[in-house]
C-alpha positions as CSV (number, residue, x, y, z in Angstrom):
1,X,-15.3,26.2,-136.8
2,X,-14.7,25.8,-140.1
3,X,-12.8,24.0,-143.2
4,X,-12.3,25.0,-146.8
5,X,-14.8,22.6,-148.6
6,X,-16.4,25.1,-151.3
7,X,-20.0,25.4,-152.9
8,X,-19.8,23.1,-155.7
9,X,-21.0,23.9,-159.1
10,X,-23.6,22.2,-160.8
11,X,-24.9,21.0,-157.1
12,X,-28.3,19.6,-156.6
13,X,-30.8,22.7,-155.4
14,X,-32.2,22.9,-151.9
15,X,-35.3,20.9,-153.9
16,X,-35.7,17.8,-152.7
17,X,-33.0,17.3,-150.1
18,X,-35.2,16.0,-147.2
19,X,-36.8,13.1,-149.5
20,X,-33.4,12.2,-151.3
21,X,-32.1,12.3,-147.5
22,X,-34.6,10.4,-146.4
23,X,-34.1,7.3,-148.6
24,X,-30.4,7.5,-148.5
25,X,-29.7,3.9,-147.0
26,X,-26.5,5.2,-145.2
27,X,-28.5,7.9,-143.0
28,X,-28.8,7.3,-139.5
29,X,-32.2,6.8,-137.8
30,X,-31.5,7.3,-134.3
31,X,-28.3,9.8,-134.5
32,X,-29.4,13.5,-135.0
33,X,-29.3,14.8,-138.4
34,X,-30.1,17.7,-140.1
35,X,-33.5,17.4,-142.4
36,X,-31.2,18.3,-145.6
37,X,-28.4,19.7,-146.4
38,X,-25.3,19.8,-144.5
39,X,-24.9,19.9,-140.5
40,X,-21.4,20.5,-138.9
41,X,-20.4,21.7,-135.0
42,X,-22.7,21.5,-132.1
43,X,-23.5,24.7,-131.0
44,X,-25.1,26.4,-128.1
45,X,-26.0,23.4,-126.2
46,X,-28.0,24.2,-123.1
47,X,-30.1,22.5,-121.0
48,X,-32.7,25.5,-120.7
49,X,-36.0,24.9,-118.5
50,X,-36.1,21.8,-118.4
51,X,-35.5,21.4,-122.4
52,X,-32.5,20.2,-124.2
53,X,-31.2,23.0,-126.9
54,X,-28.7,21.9,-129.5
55,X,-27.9,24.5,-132.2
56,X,-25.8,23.2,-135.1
57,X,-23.9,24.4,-138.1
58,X,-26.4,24.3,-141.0
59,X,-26.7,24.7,-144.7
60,X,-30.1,24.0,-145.9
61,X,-29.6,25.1,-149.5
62,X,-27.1,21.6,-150.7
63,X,-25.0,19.3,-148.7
64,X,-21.9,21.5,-148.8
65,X,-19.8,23.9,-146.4
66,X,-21.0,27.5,-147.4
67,X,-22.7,30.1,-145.9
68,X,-23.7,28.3,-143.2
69,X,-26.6,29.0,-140.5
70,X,-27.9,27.9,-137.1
71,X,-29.6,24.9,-137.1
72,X,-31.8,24.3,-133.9
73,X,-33.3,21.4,-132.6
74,X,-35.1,20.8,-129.5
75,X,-35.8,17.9,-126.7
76,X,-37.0,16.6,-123.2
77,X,-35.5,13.1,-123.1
78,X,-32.0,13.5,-125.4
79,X,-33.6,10.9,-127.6
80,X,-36.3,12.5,-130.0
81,X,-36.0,15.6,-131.6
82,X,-38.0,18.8,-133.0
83,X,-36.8,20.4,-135.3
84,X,-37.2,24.1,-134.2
85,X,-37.1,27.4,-136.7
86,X,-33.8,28.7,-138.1
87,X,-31.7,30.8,-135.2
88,X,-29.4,32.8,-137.0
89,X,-29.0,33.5,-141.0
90,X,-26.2,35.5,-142.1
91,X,-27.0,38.9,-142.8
92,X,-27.4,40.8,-146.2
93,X,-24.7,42.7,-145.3
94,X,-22.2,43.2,-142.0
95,X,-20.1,41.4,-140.2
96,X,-21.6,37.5,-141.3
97,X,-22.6,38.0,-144.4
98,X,-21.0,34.9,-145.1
99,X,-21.6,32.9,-142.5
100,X,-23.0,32.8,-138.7
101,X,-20.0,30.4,-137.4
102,X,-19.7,28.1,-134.2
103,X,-20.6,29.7,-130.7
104,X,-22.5,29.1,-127.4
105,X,-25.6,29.7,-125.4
106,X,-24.9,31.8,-122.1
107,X,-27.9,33.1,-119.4
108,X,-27.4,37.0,-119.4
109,X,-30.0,37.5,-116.2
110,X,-32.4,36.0,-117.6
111,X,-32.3,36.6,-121.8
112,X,-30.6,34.3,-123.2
113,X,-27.6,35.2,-125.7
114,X,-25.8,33.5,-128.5
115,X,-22.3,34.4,-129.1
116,X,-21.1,33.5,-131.9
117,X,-18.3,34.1,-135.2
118,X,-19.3,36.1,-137.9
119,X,-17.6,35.7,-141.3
120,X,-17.1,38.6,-143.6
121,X,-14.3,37.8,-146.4
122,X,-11.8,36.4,-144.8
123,X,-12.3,37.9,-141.4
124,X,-13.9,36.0,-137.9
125,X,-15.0,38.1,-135.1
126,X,-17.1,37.7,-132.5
127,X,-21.1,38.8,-132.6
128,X,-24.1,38.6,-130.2
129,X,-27.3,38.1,-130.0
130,X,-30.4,37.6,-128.0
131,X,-33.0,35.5,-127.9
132,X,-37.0,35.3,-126.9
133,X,-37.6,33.3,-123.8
134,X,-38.5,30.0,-125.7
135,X,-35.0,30.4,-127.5
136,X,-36.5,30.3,-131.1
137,X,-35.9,33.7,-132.6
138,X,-33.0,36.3,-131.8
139,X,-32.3,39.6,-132.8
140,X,-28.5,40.3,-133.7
141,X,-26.5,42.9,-131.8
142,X,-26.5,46.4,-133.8
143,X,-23.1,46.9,-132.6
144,X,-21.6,43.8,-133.5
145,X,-18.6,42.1,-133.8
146,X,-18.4,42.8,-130.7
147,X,-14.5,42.4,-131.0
148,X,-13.4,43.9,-133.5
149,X,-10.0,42.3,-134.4
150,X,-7.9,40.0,-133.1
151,X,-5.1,40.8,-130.5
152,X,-2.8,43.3,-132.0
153,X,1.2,42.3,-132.6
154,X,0.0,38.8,-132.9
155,X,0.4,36.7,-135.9
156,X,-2.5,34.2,-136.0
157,X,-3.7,31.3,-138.1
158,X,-7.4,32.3,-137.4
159,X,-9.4,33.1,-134.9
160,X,-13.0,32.0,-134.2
161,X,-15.2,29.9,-132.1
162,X,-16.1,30.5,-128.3
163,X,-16.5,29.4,-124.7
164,X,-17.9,32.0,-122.5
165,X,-19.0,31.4,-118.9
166,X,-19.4,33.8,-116.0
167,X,-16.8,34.3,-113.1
168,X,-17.2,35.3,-109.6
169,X,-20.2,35.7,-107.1
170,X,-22.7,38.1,-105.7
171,X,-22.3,41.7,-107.3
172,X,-18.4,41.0,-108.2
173,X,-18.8,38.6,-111.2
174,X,-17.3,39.4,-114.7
175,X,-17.6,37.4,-118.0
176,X,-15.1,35.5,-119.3
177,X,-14.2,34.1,-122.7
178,X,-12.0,31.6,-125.1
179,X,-11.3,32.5,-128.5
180,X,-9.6,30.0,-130.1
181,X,-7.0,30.3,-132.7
182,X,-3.1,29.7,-133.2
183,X,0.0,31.4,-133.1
184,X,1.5,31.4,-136.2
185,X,5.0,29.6,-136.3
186,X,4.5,28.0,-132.1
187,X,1.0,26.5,-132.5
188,X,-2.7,26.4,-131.3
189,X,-3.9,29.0,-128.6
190,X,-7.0,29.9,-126.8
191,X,-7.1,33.9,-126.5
192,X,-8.8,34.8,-123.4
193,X,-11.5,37.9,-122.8
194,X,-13.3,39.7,-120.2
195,X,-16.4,41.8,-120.1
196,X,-19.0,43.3,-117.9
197,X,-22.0,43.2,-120.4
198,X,-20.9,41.0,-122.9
199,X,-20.1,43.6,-125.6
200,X,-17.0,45.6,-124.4
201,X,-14.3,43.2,-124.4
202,X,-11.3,43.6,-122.7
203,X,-7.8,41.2,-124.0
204,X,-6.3,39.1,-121.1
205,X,-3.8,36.9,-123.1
206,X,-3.3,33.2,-124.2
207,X,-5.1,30.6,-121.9
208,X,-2.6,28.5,-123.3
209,X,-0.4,27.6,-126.4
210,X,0.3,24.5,-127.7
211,X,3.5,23.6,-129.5
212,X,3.3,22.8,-132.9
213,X,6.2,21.4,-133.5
214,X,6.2,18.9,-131.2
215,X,4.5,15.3,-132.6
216,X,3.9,16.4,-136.1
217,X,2.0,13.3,-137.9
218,X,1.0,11.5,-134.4
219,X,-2.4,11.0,-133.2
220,X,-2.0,13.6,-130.5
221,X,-0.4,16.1,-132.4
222,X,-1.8,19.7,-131.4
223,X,-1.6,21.2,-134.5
224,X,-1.3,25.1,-135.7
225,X,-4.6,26.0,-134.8
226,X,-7.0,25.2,-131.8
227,X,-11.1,24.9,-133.0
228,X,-14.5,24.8,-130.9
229,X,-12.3,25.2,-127.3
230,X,-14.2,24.1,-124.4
231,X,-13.3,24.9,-121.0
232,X,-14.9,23.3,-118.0
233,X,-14.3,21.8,-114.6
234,X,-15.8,17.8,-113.1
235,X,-15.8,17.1,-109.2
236,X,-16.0,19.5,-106.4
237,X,-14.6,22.8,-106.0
238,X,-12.6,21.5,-103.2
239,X,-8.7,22.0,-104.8
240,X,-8.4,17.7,-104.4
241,X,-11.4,17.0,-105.9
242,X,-11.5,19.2,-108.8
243,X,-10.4,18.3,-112.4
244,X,-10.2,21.3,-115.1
245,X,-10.2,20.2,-118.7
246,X,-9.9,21.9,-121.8
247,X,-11.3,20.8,-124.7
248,X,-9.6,21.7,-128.6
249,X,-9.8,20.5,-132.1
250,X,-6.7,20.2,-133.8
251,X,-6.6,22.0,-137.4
252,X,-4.3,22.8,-139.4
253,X,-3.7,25.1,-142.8
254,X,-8.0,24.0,-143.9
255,X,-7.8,20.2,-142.1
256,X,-9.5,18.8,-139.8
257,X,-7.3,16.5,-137.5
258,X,-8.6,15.1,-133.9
259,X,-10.5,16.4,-130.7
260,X,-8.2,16.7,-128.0
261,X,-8.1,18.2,-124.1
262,X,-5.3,18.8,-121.7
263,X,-6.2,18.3,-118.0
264,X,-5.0,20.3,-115.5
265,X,-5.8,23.3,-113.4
266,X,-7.6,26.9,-114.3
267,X,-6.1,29.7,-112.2
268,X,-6.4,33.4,-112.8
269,X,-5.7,34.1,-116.4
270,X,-3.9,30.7,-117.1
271,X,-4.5,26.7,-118.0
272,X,-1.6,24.8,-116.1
273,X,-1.8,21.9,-117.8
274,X,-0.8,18.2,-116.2
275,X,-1.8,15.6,-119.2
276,X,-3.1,15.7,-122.9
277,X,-5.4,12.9,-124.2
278,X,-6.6,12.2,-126.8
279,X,-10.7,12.5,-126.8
280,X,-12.0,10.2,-129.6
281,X,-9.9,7.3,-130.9
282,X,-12.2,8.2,-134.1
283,X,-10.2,11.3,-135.2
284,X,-12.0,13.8,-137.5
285,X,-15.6,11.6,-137.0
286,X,-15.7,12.7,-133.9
287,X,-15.0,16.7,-134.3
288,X,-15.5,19.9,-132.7
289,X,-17.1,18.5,-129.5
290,X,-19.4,20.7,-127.2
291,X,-20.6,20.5,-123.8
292,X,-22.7,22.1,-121.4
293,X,-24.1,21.1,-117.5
294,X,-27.5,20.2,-117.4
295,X,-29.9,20.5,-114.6
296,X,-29.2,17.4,-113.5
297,X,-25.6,18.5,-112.9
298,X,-24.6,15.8,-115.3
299,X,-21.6,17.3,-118.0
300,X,-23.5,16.4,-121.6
301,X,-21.3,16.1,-124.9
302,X,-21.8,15.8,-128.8
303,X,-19.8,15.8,-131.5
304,X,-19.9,16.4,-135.5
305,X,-19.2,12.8,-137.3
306,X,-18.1,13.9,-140.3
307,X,-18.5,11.6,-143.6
308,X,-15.9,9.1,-144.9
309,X,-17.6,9.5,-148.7
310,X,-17.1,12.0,-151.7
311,X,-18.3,15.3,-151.8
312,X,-20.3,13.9,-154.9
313,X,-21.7,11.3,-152.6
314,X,-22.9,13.7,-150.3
315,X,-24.7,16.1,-152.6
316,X,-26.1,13.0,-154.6
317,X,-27.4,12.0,-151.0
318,X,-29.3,15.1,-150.0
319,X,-27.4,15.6,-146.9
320,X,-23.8,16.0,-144.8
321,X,-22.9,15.5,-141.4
322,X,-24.5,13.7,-138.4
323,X,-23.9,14.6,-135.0
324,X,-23.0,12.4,-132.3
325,X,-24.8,9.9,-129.7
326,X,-24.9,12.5,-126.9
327,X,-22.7,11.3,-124.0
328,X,-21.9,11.5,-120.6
329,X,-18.5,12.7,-119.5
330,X,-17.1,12.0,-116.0
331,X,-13.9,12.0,-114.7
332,X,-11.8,8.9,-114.5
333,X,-8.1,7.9,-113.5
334,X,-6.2,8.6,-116.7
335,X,-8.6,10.7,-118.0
336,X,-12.1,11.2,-119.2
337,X,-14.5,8.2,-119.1
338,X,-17.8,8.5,-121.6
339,X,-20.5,6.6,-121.9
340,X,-24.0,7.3,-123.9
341,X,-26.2,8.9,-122.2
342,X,-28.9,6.6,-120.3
343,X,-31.6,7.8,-121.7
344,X,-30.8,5.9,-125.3
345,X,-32.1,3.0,-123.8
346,X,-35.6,4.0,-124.9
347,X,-35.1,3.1,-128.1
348,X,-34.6,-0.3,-127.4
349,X,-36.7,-3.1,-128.8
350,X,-36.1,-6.6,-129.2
351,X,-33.7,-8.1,-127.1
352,X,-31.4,-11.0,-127.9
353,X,-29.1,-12.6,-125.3
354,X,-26.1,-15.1,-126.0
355,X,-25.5,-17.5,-123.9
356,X,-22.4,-16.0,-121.3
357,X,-20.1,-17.9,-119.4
358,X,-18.3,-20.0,-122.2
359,X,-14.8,-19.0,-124.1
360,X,-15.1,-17.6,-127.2
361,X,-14.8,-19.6,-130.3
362,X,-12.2,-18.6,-133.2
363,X,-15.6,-17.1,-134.8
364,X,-19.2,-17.6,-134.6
365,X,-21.8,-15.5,-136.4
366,X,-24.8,-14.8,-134.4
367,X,-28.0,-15.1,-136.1
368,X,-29.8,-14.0,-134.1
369,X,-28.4,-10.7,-134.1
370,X,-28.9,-8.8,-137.4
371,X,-29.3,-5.4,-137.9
372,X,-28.2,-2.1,-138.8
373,X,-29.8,-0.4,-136.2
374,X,-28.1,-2.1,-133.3
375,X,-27.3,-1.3,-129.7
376,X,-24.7,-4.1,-128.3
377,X,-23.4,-4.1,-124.4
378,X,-20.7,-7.4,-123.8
379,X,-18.4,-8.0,-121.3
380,X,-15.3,-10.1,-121.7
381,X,-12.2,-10.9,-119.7
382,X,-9.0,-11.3,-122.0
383,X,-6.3,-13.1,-120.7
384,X,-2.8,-11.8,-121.1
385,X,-2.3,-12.2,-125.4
386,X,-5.7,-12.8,-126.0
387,X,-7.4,-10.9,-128.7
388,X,-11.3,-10.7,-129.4
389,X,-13.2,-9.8,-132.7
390,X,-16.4,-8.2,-132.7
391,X,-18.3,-8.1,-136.2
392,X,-20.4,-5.6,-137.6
393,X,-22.5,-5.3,-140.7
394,X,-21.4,-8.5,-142.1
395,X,-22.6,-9.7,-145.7
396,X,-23.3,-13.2,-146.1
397,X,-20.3,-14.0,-147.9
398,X,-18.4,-12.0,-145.4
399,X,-17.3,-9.5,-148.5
400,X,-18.1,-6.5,-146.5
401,X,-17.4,-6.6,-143.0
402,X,-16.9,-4.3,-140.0
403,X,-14.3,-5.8,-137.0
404,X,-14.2,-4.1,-133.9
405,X,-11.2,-5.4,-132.2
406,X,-10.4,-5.7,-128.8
407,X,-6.5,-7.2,-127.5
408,X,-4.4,-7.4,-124.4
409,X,-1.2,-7.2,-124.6
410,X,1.2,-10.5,-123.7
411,X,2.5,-8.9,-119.9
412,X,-1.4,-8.1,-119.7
413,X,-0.2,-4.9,-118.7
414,X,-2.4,-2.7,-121.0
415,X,-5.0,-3.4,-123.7
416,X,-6.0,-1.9,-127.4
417,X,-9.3,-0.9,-128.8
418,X,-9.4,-1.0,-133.1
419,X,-11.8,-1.1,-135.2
420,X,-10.7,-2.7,-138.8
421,X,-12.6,-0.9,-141.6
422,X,-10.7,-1.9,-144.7
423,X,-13.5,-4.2,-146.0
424,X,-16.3,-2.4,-144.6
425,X,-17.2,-1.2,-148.3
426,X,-16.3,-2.7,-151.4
427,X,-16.6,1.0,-152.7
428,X,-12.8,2.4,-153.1
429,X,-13.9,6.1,-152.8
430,X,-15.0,5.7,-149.6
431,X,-12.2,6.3,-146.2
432,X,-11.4,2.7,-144.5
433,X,-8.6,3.9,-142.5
434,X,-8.1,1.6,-139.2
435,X,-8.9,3.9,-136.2
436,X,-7.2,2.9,-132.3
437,X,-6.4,3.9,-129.8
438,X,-4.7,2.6,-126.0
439,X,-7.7,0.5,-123.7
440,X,-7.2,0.7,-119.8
441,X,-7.2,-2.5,-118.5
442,X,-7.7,-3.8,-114.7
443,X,-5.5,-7.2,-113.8
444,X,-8.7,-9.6,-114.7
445,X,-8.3,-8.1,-118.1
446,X,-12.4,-7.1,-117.6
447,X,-13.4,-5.1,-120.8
448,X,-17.0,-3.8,-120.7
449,X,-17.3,-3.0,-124.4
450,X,-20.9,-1.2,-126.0
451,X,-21.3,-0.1,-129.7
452,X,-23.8,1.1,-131.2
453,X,-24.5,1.1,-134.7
454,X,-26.9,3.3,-136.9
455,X,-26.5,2.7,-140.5
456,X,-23.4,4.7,-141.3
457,X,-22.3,5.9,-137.7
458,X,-21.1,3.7,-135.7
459,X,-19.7,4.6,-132.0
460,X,-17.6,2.2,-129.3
461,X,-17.5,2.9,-125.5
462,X,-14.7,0.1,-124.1
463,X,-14.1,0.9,-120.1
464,X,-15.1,4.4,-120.6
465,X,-13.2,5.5,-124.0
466,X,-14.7,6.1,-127.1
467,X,-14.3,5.3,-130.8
468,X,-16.1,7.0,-133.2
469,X,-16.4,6.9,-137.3
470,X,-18.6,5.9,-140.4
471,X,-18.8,2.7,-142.6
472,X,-21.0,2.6,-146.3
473,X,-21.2,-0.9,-147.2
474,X,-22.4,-0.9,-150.5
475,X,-25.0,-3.5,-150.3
476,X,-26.4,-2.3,-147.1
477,X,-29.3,-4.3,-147.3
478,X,-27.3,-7.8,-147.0
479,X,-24.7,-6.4,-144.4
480,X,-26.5,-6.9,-141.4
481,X,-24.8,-9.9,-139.5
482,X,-23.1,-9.5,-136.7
483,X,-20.5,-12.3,-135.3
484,X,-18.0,-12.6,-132.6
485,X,-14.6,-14.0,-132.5
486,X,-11.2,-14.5,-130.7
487,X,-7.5,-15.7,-130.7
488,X,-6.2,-16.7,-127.1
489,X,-8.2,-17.4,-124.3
490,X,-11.4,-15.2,-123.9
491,X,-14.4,-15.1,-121.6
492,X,-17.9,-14.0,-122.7
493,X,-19.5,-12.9,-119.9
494,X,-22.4,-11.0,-120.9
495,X,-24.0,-10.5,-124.6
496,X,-26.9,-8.2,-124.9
497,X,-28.2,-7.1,-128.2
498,X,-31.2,-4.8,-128.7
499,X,-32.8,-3.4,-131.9
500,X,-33.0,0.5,-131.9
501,X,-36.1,1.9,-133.0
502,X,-35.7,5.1,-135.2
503,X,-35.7,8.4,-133.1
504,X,-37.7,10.5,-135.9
505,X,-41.2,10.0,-137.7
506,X,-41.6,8.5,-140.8
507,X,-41.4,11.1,-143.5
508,X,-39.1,13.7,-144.7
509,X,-38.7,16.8,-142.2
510,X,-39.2,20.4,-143.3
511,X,-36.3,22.4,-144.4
512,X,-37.2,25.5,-143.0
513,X,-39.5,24.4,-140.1
């Protein structure tokens, strides 16, 4: 993907960014980030002989948006990460000179092959290339883009990023691909493909084609353009226990808006489409998500959490963008459920219980919780009216505080999830915009609630949906309490609290590994 952030003048050179990163208060320890510079969309995430490949938007010159590369990082566990050598650069000349944008990782018999959008001027077409077999260098296709326009007698909004996946069985199997774009004046689209060898592309039509008029200014609105689509199926082939879902970010004329996906079914050349959702109650900080099966036949996700500060802030900093805890994504009733993936509990150190099985009190700080490196599982039962307070990177004089709120509504019908950020930085430049979104609820109003907290990320699993965003308190050193409290009657069944140990080594990390 893409948005329309420029190279500022006068920004700091690519000099120093991994030591000014690396004593930026506000930078995650156990989220991956990029060693410098800026980071944006998962890319190419595999799971590729046993190791873990996630690919990344990257600009290792400053912390800005511009002629961006592929990042590459490596793993065994999901938890620690090597930073791996540059995959793609844009070229001196041809079709992304100007940028190597967001694509995927497919298996073509054996070699595997990056396709991804190259950027030339204003124009976004798809491009290939192969890699060696341990995935760290790749040789561009001479003959890219390998399409080279869009569909003809369509008016589009833009068209870039890809999901591409192979169809069929034995000797009749074809590739497949997602484009994703928009239909200028009717709304976001995914253009569909199909090949033989991955170069000669053959135009099907739109998967699908949202309706941009429809919910203009709401939290599931499907705006004019559809980013980073992502197309894949959960259960069984069996036609009852199958779930398709489609994946989309919602942009519009250069802005970000939300991840979304429709569930439904895929059939021939078409997406019919029962629900939309909304992904992460987070918005933009949880952006341009990517997924891929592992061997483990487990569907694995991340996201880009983009930053709530200044573009001065960030080149001051050293560095841009983190990308998400990655997750597990099952299917649920009503949805998607996600949950961190269980392999984050490595990271866990010292453990702090709190005594369960007493109603929580109007507030109580916990002292014995402090951190900003925390990973926090509770579970409370709400009665119907009742409304519980979770706080987060408290200063002592409570000036800066982060509330992550948790209510049931009065018929005890259905619950909400919000998390408050209006005083979670004294710092008026920075975004504090309340976040929420709708909590499914059994009838013991049971809410199993974890958040995990890094610094300046911060992401909420409650009963299996997700709220994602950022907080900069400006004296991060004195907001690290943590307190819990409630209005109505509440039940604290469980409080575990764990420290998280950092996922990296001490030190700043080479730019160009």
């Amino acid at each position: 993907m893409t948005h329309d952030l420029t190279f500022p003048s006068g920004s700091h050179t690519a000099e120093g960014l991994a030591e000014r990163a690396l004593r930026d208060p506000h930078r995650p320890r156990f989220h991956f980030t990029s060693p410098g510079g800026w980071l944006n969309d998962p890319n190419g995430l595999s799971h590729w002989n046993g190791v873990y490949h996630l690919f990344y938007q990257y600009n290792p010159l400053a912390a800005a948006h511009h002629r961006i590369h592929w990042g590459h990082a490596t793993s065994t566990d999901l938890v620690h990460w090597a930073d791996e050598p540059v995959a793609l650069v844009p070229g001196s000349d041809g079709p992304d000179r100007d940028g190597c944008w967001s694509g995927v990782l497919v298996d073509d018999r054996g070699v595997p092959t990056l396709v991804y959008s190259g950027r030339h001027g204003e124009h976004e077409l798809p491009c290939v290339a192969r890699g060696s077999a341990d995935l760290r260098y790749w040789t561009k296709d001479p003959a890219n883009p390998v399409i080279t326009a869009p569909p003809e007698g369509v008016d589009i909004t833009a068209f870039r990023d890809h999901c591409v996946w192979r169809e069929g069985s034995g000797d009749n199997t074809v590739w497949r691909q997602l484009v994703g774009s928009g239909i200028r004046g009717i709304g976001g689209t995914a253009f569909l493909y199909e090949s033989d060898d991955l170069r000669s592309w053959r135009y099907v039509g739109p998967l699908l084609t949202g309706d941009a008029s429809q919910n203009q200014g709401e939290l599931d609105w499907t705006g004019t353009m559809w980013e980073c689509v992502d197309l894949f199926r959960l259960g069984e082939d069996e036609e009852a226990d199958r779930t398709d879902v489609l994946v989309f970010s919602a942009w519009d004329e250069g802005t970000t808006h939300h991840p979304l996906y429709w569930t439904g079914r895929y059939q021939g050349d078409t997406f019919i489409p029962t629900a939309l959702h909304r992904l992460d109650y987070g918005g933009r900080y949880f952006y341009a998500p990517q997924s891929t099966r592992d061997e483990h036949g487990r569907r694995i996700m991340f996201g880009w959490l983009q930053e709530g500060r200044t573009d001065e802030a960030n080149a001051q900093a050293g560095w841009c963008g983190v990308m998400s805890l990655p997750r597990v994504v099952t299917h649920a009733t009503g949805g998607l459920h996600q949950a961190p993936v269980p392999e984050l509990t490595e990271l866990r150190r010292e453990r702090v219980e709190v005594a369960p099985g007493r109603p929580v009190d109007p507030y109580t700080r916990l002292p014995a919780v402090r951190g900003d490196q925390l990973d926090i599982e509770t579970t409370l039962r709400l009665a119907p009216g009742a409304t519980v307070r979770l706080v987060l990177r408290e200063t002592p004089d409570g000036a800066e505080r982060t509330v992550v709120e948790v209510s049931r509504s009065h018929d005890g019908a259905s619950g909400t999830l919000r998390l408050h950020r209006e005083t979670s930085s004294l710092d008026p430049t920075v975004d504090t915009e309340p976040r929420y979104g709708e909590l499914p609820l059994d009838p013991d109003g049971r809410v199993d609630l974890r958040v995990l907290v890094d610094h300046s990320a911060l992401e909420i699993f409650a009963n299996g949906r997700a709220l994602t965003a950022r907080i900069y308190p400006t004296r991060p050193d004195e907001a690290v309490g943590v307190g819990i409290g409630a209005d109505g009657d509440v039940a604290l069944e469980r409080f575990d609290a764990w420290q998280m140990a950092s996922a990296f080594t001490d030190g700043p990390r080479p730019l160009w590994p």
